[in-house]
N, CA and C atoms of all chains as a GROMACS GRO file, in nm:
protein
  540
    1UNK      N    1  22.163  15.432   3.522
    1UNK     CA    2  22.308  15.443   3.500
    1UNK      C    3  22.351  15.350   3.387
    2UNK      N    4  22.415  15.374   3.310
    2UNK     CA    5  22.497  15.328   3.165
    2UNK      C    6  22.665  15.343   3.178
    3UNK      N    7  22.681  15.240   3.186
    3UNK     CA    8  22.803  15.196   3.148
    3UNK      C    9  22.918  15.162   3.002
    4UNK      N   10  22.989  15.280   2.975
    4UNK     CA   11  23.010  15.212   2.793
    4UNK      C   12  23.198  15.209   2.837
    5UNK      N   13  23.232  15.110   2.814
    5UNK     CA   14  23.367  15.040   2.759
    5UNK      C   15  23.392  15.100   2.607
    6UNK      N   16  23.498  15.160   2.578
    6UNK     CA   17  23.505  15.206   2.460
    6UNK      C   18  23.641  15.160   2.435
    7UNK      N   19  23.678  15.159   2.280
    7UNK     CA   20  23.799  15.111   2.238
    7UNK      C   21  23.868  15.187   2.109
    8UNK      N   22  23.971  15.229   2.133
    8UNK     CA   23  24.011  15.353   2.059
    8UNK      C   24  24.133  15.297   1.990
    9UNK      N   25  24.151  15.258   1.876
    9UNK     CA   26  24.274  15.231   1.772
    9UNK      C   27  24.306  15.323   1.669
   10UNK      N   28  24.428  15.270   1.628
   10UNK     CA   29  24.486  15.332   1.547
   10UNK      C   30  24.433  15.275   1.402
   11UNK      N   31  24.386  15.342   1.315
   11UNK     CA   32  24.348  15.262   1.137
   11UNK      C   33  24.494  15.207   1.134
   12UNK      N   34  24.412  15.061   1.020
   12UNK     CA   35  24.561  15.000   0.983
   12UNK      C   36  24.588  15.106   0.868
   13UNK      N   37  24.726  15.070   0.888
   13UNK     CA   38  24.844  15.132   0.806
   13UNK      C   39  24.857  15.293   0.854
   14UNK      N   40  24.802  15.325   0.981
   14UNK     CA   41  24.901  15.409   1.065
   14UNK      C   42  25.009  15.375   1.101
   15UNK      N   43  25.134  15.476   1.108
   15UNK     CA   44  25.251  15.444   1.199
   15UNK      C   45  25.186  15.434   1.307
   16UNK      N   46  25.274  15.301   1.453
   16UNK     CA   47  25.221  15.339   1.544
   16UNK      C   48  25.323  15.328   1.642
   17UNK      N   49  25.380  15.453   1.675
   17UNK     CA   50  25.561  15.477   1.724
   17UNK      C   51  25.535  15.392   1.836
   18UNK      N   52  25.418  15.416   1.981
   18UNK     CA   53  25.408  15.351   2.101
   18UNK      C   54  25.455  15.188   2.060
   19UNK      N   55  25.353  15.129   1.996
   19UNK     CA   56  25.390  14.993   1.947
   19UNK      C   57  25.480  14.949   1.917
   20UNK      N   58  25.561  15.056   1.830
   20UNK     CA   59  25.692  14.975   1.806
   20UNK      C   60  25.779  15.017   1.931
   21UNK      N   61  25.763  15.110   1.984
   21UNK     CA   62  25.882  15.129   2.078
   21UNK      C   63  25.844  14.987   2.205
   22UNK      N   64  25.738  15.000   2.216
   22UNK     CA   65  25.704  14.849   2.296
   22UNK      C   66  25.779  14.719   2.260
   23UNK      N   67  25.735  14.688   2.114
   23UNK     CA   68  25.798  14.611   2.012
   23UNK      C   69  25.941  14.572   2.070
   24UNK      N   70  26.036  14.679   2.037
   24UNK     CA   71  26.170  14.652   2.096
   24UNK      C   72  26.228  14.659   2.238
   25UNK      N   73  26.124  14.712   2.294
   25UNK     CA   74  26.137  14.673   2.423
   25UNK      C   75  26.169  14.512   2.476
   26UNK      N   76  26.056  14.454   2.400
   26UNK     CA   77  26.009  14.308   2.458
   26UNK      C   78  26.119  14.250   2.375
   27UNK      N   79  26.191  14.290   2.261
   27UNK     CA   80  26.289  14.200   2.186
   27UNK      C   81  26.349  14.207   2.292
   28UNK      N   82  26.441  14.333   2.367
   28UNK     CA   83  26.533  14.342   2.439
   28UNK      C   84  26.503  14.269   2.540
   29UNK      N   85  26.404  14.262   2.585
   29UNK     CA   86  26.400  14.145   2.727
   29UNK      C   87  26.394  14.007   2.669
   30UNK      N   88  26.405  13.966   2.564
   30UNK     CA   89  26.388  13.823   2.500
   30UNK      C   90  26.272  13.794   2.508
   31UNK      N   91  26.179  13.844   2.482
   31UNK     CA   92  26.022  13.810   2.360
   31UNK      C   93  26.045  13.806   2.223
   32UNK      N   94  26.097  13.715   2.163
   32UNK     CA   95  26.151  13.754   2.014
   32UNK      C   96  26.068  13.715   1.968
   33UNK      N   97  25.980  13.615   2.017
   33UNK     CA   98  25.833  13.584   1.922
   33UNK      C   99  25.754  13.704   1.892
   34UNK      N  100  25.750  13.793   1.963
   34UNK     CA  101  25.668  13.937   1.936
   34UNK      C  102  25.663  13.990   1.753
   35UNK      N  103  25.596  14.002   1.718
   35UNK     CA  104  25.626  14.012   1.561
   35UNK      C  105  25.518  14.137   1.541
   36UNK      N  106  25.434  14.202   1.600
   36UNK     CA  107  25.336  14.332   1.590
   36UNK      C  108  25.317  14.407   1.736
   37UNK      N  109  25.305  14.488   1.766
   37UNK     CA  110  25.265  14.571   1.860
   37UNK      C  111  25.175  14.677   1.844
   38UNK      N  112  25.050  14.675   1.865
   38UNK     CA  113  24.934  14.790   1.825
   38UNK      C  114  24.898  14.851   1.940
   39UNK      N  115  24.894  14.964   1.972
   39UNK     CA  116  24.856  14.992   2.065
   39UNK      C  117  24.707  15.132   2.106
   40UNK      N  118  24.644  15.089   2.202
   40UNK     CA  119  24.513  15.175   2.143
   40UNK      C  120  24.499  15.225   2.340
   41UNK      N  121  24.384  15.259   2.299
   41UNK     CA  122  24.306  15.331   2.443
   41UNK      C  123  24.156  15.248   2.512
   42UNK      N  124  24.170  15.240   2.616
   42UNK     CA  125  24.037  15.174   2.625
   42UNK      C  126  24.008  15.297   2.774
   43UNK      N  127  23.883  15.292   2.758
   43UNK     CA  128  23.740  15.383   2.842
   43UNK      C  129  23.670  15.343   2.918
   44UNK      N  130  23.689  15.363   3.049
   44UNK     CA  131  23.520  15.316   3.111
   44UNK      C  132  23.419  15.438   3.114
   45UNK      N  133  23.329  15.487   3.085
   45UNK     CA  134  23.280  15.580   3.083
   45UNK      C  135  23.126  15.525   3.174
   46UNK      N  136  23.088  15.653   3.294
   46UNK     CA  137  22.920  15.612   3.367
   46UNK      C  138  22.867  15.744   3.323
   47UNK      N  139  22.765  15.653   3.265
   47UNK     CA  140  22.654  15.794   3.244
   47UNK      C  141  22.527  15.790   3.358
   48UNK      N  142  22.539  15.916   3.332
   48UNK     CA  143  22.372  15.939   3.430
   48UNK      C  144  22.257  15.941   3.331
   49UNK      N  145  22.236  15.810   3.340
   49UNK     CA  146  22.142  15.811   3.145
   49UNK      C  147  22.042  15.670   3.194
   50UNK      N  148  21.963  15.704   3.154
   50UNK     CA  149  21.834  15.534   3.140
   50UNK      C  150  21.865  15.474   2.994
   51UNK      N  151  21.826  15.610   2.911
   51UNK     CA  152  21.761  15.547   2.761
   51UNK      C  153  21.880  15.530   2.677
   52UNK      N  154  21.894  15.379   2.668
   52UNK     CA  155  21.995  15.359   2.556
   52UNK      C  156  22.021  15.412   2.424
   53UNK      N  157  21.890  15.478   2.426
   53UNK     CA  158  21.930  15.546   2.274
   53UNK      C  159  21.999  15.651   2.271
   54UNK      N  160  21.949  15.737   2.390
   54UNK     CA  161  22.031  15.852   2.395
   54UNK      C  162  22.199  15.868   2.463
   55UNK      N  163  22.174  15.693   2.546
   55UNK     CA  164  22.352  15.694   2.553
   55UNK      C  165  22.424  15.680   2.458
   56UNK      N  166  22.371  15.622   2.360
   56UNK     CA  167  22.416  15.602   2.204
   56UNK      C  168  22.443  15.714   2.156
   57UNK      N  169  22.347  15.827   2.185
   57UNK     CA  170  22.410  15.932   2.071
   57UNK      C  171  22.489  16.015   2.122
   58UNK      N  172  22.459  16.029   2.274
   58UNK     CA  173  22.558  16.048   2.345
   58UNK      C  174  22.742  15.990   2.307
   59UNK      N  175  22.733  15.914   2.338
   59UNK     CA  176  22.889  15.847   2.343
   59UNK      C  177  22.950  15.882   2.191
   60UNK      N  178  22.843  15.803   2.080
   60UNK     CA  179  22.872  15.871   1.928
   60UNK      C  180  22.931  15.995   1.972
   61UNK      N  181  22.909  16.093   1.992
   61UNK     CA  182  22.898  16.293   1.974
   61UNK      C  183  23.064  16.253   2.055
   62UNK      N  184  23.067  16.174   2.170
   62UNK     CA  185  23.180  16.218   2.248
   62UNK      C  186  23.291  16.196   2.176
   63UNK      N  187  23.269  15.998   2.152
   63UNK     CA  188  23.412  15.992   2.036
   63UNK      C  189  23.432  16.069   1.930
   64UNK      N  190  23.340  16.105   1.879
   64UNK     CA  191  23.360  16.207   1.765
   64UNK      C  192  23.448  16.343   1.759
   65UNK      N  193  23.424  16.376   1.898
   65UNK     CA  194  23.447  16.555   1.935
   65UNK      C  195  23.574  16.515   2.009
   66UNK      N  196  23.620  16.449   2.060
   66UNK     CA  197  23.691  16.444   2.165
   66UNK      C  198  23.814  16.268   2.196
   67UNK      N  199  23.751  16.191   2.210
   67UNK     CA  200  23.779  16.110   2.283
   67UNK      C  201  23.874  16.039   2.177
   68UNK      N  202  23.819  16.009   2.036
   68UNK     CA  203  23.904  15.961   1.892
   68UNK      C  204  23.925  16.059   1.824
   69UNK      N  205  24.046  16.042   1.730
   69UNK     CA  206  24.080  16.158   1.609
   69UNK      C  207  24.040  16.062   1.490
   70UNK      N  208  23.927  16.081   1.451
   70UNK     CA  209  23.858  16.006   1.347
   70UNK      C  210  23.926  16.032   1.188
   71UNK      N  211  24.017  16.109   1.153
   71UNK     CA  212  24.102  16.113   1.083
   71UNK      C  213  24.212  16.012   1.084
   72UNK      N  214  24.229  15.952   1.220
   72UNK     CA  215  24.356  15.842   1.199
   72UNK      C  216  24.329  15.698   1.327
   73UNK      N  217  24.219  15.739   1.351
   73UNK     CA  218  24.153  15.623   1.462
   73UNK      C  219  24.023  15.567   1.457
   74UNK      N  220  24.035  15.457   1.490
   74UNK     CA  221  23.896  15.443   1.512
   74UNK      C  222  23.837  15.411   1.616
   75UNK      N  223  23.688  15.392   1.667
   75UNK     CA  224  23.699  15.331   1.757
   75UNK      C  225  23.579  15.250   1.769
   76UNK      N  226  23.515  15.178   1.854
   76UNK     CA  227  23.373  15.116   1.884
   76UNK      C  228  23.357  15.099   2.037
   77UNK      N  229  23.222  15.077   2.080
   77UNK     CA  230  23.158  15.061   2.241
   77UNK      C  231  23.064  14.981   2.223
   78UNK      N  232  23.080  14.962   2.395
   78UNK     CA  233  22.966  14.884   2.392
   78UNK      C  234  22.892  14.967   2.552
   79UNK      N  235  22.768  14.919   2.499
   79UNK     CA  236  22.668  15.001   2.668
   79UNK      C  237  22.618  14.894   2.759
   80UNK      N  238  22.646  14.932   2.846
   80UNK     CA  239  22.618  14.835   2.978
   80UNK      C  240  22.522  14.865   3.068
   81UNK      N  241  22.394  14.826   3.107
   81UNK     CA  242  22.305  14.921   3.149
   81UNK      C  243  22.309  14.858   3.321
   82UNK      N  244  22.335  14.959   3.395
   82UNK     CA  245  22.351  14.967   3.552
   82UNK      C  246  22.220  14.971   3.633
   83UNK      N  247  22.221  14.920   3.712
   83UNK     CA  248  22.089  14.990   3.813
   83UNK      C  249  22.126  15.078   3.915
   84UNK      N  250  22.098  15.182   3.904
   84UNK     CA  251  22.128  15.310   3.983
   84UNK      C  252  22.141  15.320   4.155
   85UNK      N  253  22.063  15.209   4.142
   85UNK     CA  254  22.047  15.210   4.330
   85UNK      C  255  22.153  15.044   4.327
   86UNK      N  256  22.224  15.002   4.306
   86UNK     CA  257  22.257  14.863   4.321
   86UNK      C  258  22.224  14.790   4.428
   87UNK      N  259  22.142  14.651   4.424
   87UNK     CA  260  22.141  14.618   4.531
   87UNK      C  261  22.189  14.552   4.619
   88UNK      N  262  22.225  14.516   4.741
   88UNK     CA  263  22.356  14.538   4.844
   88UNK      C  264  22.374  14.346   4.788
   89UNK      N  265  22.518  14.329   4.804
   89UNK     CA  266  22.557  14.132   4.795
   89UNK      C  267  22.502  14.079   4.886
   90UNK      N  268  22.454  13.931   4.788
   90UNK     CA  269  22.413  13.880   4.855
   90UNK      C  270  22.477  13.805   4.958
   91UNK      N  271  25.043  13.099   1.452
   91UNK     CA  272  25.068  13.260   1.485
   91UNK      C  273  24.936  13.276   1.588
   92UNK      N  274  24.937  13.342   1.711
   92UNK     CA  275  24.856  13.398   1.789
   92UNK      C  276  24.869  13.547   1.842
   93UNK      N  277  24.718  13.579   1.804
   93UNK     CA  278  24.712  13.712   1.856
   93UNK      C  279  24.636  13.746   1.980
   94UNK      N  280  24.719  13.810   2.089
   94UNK     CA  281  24.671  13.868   2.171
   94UNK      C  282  24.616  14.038   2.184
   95UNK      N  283  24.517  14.014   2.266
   95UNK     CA  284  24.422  14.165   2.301
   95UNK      C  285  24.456  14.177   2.473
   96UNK      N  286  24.502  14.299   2.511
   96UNK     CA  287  24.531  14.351   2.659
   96UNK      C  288  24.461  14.461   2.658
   97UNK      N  289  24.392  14.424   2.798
   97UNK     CA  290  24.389  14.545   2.896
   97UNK      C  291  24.461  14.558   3.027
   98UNK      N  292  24.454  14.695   3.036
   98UNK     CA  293  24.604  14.766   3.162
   98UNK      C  294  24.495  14.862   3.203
   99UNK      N  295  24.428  14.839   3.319
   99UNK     CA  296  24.411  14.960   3.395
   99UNK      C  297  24.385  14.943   3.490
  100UNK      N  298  24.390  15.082   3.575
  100UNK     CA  299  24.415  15.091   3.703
  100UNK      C  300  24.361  15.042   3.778
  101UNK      N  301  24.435  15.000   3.973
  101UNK     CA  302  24.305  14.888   3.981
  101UNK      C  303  24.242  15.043   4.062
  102UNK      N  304  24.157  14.972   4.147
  102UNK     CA  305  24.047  15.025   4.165
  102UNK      C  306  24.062  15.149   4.289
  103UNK      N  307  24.047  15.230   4.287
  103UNK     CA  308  24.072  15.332   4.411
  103UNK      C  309  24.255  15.401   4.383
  104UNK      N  310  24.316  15.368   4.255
  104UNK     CA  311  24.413  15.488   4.193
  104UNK      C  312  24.329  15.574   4.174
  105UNK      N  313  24.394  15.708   4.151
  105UNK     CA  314  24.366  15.841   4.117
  105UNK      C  315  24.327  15.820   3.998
  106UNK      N  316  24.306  15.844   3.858
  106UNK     CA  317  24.324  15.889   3.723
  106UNK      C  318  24.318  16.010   3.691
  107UNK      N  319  24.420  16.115   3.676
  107UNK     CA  320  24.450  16.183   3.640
  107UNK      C  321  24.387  16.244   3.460
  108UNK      N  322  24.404  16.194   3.415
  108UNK     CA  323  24.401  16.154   3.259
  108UNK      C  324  24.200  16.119   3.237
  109UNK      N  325  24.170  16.053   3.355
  109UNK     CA  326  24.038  16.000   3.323
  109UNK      C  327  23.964  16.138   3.385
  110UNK      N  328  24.022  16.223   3.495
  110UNK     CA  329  23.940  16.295   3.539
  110UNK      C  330  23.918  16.418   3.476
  111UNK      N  331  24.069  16.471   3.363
  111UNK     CA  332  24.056  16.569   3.282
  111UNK      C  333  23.972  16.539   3.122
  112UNK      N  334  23.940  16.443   3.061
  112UNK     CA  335  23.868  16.377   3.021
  112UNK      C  336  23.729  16.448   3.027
  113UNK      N  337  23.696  16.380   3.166
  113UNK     CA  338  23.555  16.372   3.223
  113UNK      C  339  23.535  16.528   3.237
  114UNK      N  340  23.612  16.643   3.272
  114UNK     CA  341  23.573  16.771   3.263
  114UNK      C  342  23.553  16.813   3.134
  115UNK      N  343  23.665  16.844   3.004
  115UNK     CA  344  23.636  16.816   2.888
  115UNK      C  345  23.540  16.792   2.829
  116UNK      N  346  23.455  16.658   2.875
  116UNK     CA  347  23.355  16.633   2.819
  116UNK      C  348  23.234  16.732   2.876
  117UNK      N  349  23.239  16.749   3.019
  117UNK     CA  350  23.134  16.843   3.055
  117UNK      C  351  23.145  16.992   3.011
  118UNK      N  352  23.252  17.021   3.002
  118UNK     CA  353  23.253  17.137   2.914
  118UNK      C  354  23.228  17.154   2.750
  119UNK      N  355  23.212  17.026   2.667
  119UNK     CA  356  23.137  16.976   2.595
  119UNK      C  357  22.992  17.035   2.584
  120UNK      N  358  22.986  16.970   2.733
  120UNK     CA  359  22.816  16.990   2.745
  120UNK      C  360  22.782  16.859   2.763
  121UNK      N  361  22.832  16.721   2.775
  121UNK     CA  362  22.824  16.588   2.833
  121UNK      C  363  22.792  16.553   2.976
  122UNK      N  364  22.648  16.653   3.035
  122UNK     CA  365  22.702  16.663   3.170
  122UNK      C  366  22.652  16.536   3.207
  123UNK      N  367  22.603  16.430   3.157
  123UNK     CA  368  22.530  16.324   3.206
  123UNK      C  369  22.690  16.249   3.289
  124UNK      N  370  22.818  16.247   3.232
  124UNK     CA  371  22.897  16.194   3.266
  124UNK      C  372  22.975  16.157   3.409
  125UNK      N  373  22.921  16.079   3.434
  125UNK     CA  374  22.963  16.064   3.617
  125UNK      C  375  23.130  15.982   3.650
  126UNK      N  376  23.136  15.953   3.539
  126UNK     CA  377  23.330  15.879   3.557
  126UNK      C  378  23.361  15.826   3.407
  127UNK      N  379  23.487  15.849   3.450
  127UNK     CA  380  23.558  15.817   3.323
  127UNK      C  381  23.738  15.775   3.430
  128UNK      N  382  23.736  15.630   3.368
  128UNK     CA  383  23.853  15.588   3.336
  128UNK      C  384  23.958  15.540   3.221
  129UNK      N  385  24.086  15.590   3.243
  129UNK     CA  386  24.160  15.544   3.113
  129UNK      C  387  24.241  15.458   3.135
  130UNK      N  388  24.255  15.331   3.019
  130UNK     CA  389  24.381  15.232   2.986
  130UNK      C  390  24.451  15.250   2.890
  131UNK      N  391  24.519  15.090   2.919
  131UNK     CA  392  24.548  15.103   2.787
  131UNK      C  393  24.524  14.975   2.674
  132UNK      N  394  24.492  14.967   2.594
  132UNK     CA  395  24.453  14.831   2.504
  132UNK      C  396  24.566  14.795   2.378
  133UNK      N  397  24.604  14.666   2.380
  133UNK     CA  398  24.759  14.660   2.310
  133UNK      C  399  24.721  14.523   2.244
  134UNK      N  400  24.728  14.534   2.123
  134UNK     CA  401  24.691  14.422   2.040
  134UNK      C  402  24.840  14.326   1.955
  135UNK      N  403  24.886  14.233   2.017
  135UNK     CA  404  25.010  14.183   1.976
  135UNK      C  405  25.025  14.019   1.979
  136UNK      N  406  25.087  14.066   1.777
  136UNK     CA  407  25.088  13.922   1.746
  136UNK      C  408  25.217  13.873   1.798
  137UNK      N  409  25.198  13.670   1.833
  137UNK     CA  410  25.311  13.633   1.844
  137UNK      C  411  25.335  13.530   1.744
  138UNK      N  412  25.470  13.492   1.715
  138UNK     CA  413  25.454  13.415   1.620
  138UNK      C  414  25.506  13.254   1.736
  139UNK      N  415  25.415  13.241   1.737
  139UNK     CA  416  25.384  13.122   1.862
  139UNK      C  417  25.303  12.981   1.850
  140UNK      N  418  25.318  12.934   1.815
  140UNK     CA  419  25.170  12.817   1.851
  140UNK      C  420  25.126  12.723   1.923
  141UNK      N  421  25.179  12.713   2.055
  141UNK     CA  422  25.169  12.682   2.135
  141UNK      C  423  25.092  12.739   2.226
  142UNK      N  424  24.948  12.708   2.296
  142UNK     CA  425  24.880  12.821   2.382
  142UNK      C  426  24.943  12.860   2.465
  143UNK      N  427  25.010  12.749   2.571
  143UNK     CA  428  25.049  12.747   2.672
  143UNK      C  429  25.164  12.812   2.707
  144UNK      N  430  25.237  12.830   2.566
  144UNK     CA  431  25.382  12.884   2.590
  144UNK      C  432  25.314  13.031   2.563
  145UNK      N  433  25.276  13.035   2.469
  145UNK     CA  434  25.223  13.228   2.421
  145UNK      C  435  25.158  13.273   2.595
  146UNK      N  436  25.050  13.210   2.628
  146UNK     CA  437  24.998  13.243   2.760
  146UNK      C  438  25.135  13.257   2.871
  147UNK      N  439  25.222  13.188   2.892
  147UNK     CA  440  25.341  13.238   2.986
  147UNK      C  441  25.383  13.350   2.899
  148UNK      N  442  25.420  13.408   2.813
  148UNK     CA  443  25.536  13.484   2.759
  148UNK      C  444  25.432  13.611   2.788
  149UNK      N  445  25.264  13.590   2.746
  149UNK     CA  446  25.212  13.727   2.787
  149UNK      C  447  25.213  13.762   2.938
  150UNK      N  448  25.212  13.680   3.039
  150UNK     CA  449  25.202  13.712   3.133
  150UNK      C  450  25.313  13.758   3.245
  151UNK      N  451  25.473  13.710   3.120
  151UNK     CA  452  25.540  13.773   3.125
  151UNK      C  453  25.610  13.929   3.158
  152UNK      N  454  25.520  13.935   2.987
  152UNK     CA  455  25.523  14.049   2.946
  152UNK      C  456  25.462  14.174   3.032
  153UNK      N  457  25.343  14.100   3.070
  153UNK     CA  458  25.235  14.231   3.100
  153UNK      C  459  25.322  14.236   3.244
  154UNK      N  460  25.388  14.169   3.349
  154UNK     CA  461  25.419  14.183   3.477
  154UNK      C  462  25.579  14.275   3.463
  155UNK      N  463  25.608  14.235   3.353
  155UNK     CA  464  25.780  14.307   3.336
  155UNK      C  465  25.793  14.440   3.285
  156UNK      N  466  25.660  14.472   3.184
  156UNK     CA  467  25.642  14.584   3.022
  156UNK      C  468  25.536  14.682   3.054
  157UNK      N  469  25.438  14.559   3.017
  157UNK     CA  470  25.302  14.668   3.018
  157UNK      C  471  25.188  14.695   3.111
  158UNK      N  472  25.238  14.603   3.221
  158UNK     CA  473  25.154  14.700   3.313
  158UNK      C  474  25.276  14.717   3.426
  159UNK      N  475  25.208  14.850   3.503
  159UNK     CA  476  25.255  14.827   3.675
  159UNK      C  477  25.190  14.754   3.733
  160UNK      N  478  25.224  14.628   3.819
  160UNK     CA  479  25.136  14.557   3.923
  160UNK      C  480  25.111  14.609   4.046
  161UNK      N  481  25.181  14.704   4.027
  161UNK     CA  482  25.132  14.800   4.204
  161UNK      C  483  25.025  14.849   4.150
  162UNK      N  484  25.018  14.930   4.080
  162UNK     CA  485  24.903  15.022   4.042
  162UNK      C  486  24.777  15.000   3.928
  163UNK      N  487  24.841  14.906   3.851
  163UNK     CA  488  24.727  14.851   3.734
  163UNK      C  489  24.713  14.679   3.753
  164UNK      N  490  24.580  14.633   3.691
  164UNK     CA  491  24.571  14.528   3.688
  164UNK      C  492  24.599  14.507   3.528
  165UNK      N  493  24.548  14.406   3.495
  165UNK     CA  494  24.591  14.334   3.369
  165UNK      C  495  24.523  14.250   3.298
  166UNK      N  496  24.416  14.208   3.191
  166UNK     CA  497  24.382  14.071   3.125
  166UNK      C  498  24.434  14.072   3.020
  167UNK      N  499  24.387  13.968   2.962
  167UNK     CA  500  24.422  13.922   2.847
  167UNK      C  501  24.390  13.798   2.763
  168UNK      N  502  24.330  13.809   2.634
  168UNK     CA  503  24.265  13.694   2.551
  168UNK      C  504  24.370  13.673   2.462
  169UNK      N  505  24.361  13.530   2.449
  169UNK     CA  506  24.414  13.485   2.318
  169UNK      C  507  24.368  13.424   2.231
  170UNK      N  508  24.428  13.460   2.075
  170UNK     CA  509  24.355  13.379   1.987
  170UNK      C  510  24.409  13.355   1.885
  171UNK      N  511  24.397  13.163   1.802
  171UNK     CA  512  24.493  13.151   1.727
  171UNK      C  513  24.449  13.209   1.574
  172UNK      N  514  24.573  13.198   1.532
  172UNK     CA  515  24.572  13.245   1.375
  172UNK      C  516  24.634  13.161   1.296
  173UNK      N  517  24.558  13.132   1.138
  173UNK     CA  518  24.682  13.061   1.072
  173UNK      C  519  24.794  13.156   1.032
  174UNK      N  520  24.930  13.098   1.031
  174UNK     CA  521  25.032  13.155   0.975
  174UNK      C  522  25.038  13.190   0.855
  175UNK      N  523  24.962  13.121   0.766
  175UNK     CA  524  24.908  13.148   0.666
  175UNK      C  525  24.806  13.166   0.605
  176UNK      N  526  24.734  13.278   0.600
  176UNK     CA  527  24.578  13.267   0.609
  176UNK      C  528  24.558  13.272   0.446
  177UNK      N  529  24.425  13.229   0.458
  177UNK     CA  530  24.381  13.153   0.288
  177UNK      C  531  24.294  13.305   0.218
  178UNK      N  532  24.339  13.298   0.147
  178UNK     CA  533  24.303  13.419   0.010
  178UNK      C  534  24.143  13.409   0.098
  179UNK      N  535  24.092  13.549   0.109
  179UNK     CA  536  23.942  13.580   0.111
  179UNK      C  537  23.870  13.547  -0.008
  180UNK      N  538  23.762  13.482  -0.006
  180UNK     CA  539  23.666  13.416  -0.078
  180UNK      C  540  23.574  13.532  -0.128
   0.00000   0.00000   0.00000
């Protein structure tokens, strides 16, 4: 079992409406220190996978097709490798 | 100036809605290795702050009033300082 955390942003110098509407949110509650708001996606994704390589090309293919719009996002992961049977706490 | 990185997601045993249409998606892909998928959200926001201690209250503020639900999501969050003025790249 494989574990990948993924992280999905916006490229700089996208508009990024969520952010700013956040943005003035927090003015309105008095956060005036707030001066950026970016806002992105994060993933836990479990694979039924051993070989890290192929979770790799795996996850690649997914953000690609699906998960990021690689035209105006980007994103990166990381893989976490599980043991399938976990064994019980100590 | 300090910038903070958040995560917002659900705690553990919510539904995900969003993570479970995802996870079909991808198997209709053809991703069938995929055994779960959860979604957040990740929010990258500068403050113009320099104080740790005060930026650390105002996020924890934030995340309990804004950006997350505390019934239903949990919450972290790193901080990290910045100069206000950062020096020409070398």
């Amino acid at each position: 079992m494989i574990k990948a955390t993924i992280h999905v942003t916006l490229k700089p110098g996208i508009l990024d409406p969520q952010g700013r509407a956040i943005r003035q949110s927090l003015d309105t509650l008095g956060f005036s220190a707030v001066r950026d708001v970016r806002v992105g996606k994060f993933l836990e994704i479990e694979l039924q996978e051993d070989d890290p390589a192929r979770a790799d090309a795996h996850l690649k293919a997914m953000c690609e097709q699906l998960l990021a719009n690689p035209v105006i996002e980007s994103y990166r992961y990381e893989l976490e490798r599980h043991p399938s049977h976990p064994a019980a706490p100590s």
